[in-house]
N, CA, C and O of each residue as an XYZ file, in Angstrom:
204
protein
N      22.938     59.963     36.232
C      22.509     60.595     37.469
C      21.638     61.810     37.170
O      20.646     62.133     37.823
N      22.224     62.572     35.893
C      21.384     63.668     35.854
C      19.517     63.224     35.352
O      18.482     63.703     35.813
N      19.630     62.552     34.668
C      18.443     62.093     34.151
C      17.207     61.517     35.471
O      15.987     61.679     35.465
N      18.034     60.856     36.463
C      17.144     60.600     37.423
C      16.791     62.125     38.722
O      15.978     62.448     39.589
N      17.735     62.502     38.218
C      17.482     64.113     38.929
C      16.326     64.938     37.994
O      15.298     65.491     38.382
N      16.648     64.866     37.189
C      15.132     65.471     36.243
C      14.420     64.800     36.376
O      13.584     65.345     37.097
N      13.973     63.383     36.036
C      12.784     62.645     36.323
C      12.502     62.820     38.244
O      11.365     63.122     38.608
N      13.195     62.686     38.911
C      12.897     62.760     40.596
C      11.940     64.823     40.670
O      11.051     65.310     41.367
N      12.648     65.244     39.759
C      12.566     66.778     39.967
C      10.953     66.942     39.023
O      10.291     67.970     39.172
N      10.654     66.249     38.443
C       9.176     66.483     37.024
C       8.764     65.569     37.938
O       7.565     65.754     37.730
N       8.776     64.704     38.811
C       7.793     64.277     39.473
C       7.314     64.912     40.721
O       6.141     64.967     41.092
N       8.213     65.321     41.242
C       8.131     66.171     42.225
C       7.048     67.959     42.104
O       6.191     68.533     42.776
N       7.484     68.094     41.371
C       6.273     69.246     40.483
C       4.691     68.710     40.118
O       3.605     69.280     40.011
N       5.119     67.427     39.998
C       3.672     66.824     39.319
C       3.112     66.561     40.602
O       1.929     66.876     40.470
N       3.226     66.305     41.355
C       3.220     65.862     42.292
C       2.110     66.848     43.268
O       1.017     66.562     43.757
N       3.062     68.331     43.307
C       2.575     69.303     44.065
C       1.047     70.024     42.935
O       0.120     70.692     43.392
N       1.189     69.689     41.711
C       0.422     69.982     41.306
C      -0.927     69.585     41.605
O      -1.896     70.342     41.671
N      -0.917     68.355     41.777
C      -1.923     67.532     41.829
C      -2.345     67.260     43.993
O      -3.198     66.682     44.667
N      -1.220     68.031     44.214
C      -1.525     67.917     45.751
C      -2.395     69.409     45.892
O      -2.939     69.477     46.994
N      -2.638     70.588     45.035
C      -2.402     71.886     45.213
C      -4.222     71.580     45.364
O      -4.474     70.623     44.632
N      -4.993     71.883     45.784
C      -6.733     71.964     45.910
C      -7.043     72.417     46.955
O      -6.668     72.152     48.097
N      -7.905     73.280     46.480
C      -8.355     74.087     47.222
C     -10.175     73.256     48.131
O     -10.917     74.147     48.545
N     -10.540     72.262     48.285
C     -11.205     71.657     49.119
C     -10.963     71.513     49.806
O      -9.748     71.669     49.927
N     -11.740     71.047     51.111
C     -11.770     70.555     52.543
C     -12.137     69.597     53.049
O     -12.832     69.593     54.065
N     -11.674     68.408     52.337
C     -12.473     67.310     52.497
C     -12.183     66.447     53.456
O     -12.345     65.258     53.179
N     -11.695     66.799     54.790
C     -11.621     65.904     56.110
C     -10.136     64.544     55.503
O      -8.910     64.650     55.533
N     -10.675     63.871     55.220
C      -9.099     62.542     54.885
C      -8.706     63.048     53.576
O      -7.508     63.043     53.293
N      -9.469     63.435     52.836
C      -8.751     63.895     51.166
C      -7.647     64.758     51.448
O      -6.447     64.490     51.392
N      -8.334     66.066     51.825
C      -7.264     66.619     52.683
C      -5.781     66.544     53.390
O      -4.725     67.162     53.256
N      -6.166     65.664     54.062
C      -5.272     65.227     55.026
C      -4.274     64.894     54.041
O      -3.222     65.531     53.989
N      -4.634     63.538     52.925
C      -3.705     63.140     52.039
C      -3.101     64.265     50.823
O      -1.978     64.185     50.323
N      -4.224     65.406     50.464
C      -3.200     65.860     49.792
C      -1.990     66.754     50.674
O      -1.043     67.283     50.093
N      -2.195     66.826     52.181
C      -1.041     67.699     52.623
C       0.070     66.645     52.730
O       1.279     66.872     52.764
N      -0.734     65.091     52.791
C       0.913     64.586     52.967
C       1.503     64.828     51.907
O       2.525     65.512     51.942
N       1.018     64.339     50.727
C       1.633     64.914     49.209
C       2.401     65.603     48.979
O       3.440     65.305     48.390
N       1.884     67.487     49.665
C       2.087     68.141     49.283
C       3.771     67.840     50.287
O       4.833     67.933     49.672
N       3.768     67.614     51.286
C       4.828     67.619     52.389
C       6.307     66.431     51.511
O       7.510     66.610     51.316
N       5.336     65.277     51.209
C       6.474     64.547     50.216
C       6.970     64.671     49.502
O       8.084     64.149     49.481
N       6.460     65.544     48.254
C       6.753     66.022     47.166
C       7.832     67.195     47.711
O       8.878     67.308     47.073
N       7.640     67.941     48.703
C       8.588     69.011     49.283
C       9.990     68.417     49.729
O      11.101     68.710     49.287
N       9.717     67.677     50.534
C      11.036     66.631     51.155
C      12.059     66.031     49.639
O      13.267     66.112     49.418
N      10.755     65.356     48.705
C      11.145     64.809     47.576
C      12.246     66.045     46.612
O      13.394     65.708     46.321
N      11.790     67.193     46.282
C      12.194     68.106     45.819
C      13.764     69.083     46.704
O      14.646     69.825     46.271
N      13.449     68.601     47.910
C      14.858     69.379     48.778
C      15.967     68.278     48.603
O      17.102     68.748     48.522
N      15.845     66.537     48.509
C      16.580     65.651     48.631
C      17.053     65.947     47.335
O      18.268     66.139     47.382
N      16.462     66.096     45.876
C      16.779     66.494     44.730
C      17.804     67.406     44.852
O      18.947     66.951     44.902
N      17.639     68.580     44.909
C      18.235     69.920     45.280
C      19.693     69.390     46.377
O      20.773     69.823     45.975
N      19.730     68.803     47.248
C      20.497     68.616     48.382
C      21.789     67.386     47.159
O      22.979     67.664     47.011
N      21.188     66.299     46.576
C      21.757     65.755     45.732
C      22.615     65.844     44.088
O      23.345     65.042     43.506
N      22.118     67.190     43.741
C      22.478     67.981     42.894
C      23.613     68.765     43.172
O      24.254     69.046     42.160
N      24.029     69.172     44.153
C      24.817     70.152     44.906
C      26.136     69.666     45.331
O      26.888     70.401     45.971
C-alpha cells in the first residue's frame, strides 16, 4: 500500500509540474488547469488515504 501511495504521490507532483505554465493558450490552458485541478484532487485522495 505504501508503495502505491508514493508512486500515486510522485505522480501527482509530476503532474503539477508539468501542469504549472505560465501561457495563455485558450484550450492548452484550459487543459493544463484541469491537470492542475486533478493532480490536486489526486494528491488530497493520497493524503486522505494515508491517514
Amino acid at each position: 500500500m505504501l508503495k502505491h501511495t508514493t508512486f500515486a504521490a510522485l505522480i501527482a507532483a509530476g503532474l503539477l509540474g508539468l501542469a504549472a505554465c505560465d501561457t495563455n493558450d485558450g484550450p492548452a490552458e484550459e487543459l493544463g488547469e484541469n491537470l492542475d485541478e486533478t493532480a490536486e484532487e489526486l494528491e488530497d485522495a493520497v493524503e486522505d488515504a494515508s491517514n
